[in-house]
Each structure stands twice: as structure tokens, then as C-alpha cells.
C-alpha positions as CSV (number, residue, x, y, z in Angstrom):
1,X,60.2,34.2,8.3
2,X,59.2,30.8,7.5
3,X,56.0,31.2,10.3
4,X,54.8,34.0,8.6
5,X,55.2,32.3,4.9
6,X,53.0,29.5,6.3
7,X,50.4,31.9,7.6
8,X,50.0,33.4,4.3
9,X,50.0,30.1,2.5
10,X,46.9,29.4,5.1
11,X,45.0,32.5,4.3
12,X,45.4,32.2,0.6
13,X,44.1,28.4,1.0
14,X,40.9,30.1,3.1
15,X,40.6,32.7,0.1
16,X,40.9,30.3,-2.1
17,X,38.1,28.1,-0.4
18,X,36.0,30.7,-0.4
19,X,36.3,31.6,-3.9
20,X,35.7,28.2,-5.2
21,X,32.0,28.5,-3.0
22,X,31.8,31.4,-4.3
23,X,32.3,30.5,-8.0
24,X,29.7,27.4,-7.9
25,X,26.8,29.9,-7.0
26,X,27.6,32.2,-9.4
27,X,27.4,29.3,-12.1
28,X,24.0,27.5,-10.7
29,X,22.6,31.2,-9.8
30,X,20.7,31.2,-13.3
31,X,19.3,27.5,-12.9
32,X,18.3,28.5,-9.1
33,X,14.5,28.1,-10.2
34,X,15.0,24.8,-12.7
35,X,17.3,23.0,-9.8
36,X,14.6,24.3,-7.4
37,X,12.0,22.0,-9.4
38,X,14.2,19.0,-9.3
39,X,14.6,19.2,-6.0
40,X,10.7,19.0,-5.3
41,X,10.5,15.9,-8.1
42,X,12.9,14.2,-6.2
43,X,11.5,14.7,-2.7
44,X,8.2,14.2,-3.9
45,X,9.3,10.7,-5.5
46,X,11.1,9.7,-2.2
47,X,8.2,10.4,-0.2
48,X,5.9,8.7,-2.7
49,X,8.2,5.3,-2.3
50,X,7.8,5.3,1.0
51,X,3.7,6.0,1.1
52,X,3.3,4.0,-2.1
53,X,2.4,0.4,0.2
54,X,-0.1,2.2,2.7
55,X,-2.2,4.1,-0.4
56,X,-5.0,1.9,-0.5
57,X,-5.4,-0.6,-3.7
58,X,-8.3,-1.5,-5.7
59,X,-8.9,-5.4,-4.9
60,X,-12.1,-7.7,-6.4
61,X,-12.1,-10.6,-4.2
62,X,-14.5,-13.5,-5.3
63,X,-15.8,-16.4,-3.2
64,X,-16.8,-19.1,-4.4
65,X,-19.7,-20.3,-2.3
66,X,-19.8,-24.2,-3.4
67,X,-22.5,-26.4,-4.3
68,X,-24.9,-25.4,-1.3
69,X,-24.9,-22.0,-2.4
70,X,-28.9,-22.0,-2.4
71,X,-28.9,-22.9,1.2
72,X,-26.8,-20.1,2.3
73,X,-28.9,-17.1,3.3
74,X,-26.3,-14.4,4.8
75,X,-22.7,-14.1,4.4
76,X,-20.5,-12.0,6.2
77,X,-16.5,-11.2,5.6
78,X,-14.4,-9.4,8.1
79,X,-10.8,-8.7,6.4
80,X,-8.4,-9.2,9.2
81,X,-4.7,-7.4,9.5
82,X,-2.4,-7.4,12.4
83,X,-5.1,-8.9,14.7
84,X,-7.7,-5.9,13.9
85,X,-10.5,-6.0,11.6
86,X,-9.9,-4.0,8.9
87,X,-12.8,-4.0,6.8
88,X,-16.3,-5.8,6.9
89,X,-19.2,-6.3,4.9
90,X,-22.4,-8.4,5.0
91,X,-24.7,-9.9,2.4
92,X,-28.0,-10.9,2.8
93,X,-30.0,-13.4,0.2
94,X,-33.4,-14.7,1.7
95,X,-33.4,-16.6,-1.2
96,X,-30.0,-18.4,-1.4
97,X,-27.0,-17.4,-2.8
98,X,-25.8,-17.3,-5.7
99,X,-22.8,-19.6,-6.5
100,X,-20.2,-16.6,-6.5
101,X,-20.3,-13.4,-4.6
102,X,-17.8,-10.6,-5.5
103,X,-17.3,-7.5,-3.8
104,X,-15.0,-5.0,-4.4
105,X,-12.9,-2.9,-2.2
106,X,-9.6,-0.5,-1.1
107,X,-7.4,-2.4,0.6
108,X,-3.6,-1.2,1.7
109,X,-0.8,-3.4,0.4
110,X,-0.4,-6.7,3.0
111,X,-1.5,-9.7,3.9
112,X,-4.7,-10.2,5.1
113,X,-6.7,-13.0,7.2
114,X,-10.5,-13.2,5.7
115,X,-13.2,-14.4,8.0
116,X,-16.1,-16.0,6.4
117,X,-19.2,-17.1,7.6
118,X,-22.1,-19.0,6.2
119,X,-25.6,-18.8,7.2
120,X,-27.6,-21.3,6.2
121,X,-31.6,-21.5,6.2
122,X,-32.2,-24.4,8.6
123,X,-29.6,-22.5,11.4
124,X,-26.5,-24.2,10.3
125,X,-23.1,-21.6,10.5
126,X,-20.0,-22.4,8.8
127,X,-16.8,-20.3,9.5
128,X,-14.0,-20.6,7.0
129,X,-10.9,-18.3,7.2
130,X,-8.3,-17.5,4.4
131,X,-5.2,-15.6,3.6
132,X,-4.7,-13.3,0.5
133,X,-2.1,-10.4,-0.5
134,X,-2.8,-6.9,-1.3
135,X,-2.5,-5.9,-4.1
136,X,-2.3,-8.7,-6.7
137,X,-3.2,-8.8,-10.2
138,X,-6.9,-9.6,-11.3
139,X,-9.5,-11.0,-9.1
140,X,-9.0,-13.0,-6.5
141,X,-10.7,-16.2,-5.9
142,X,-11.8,-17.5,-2.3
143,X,-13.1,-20.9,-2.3
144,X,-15.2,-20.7,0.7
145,X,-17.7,-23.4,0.1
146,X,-17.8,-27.2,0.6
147,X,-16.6,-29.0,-2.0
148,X,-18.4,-32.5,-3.3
């Protein structure tokens, strides 16, 4: 007798699992849609945490070409990450440079190595290489010329 007291005690625990299940969907069934939304917003926002560093970022870099800046006719700028260049661009000034050059440009969130090198009108190259952060507030400033 007592075997067969226990076995009912065991399906009435399995009913009563059941009905417990099957009294939290009745409740949520009318906020199906509304919980439905939440879900997405909350997904959404995970996924955006984990993408938000590799979205590129607007960044102004400006270098500061130095005194000499009339003597330099080309400048080039290679933006270096994880040993690959990234992004490069050129600029060309038959005429000399003017003392600051600012270009503008998406970068991803990191740290970067930038490459620059000076062309000067008799022949003369200058390389100069430094580090900034992406993203940071403002413009950046490179000082890339020789200083007196």
C-alpha cells in the first residue's frame, strides 16, 4: 500500500509540474507580441556591444609638418594595424606644404602605427612613425616635422 501511495504522490507532483508550465503561458500568452519586441531589443543591444569596436569611427588626424613645411613637396601616410596597412593616402604640394595637413577618415576602434614620409624638393626623405588610438575625442595632432 505504501508503494502505491508513493506512485500517486509522484504523478500528482508530474501533474502538478505540468500545470504550473501550463499556467505561466496562459499568463504571458496576451504579452506574446510585447515580450516578443523585448526580446529583439535585447539581442539587438548584445549584438551591437560586441560590433560596437569594429564599426568604423570618424577620426581628423592633423600633422604638424614643422618649420620646413615649404620644402616638403609630397607627403604620404600609411595607417598601420596588426602589421597590415590599413589605410593610405598621399598628398602632393609642388609648391610646399603648408604647416598643417589634416585629413579625415573611418577608422575601427585600436591602436594604430602611422607611417609618415616627407619629400622634400632637393630629394631629401624623412620617415617618421607614430602611434594614436581610435577613436578619441577631437582631433588628433601628429607632430611629424623637425622641430628648431
Amino acid at each position: 500500500m505504501g508503494s502505491t501511495t508513493s506512485r500517486a504522490a509522484a504523478d500528482d507532483a508530474g501533474t502538478s509540474d505540468a500545470s504550473w508550465l501550463g499556467a505561466i503561458r496562459r499568463r504571458l500568452a496576451p504579452h506574446r507580441k510585447r515580450l516578443s519586441r523585448l526580446l529583439v531589443v535585447v539581442l539587438l543591444l548584445a549584438v551591437g556591444t560586441e560590433l560596437a569596436p569594429v564599426v568604423p569611427r570618424d577620426v581628423e588626424v592633423e600633422f604638424a609638418l614643422g618649420p620646413d613645411h615649404g620644402d616638403i613637396v609630397q607627403i604620404r601616410v600609411g595607417y598601420v594595424q596588426d602589421g597590415h596597412v590599413f589605410q593610405s593616402v598621399r598628398f602632393d604640394h609642388p609648391d610646399g606644404a603648408p604647416g598643417v595637413i589634416v585629413h579625415r577618415l573611418s577608422l575601427p576602434t585600436g591602436a594604430y602605427e602611422v607611417t609618415v614620409e616627407l619629400l622634400h624638393r632637393d630629394g631629401g626623405e624623412r620617415r617618421v612613425q607614430r602611434r594614436l588610438e581610435s577613436p578619441s575625442e577631437g582631433r588628433l595632432r601628429l607632430l611629424v616635422g623637425e622641430t628648431p
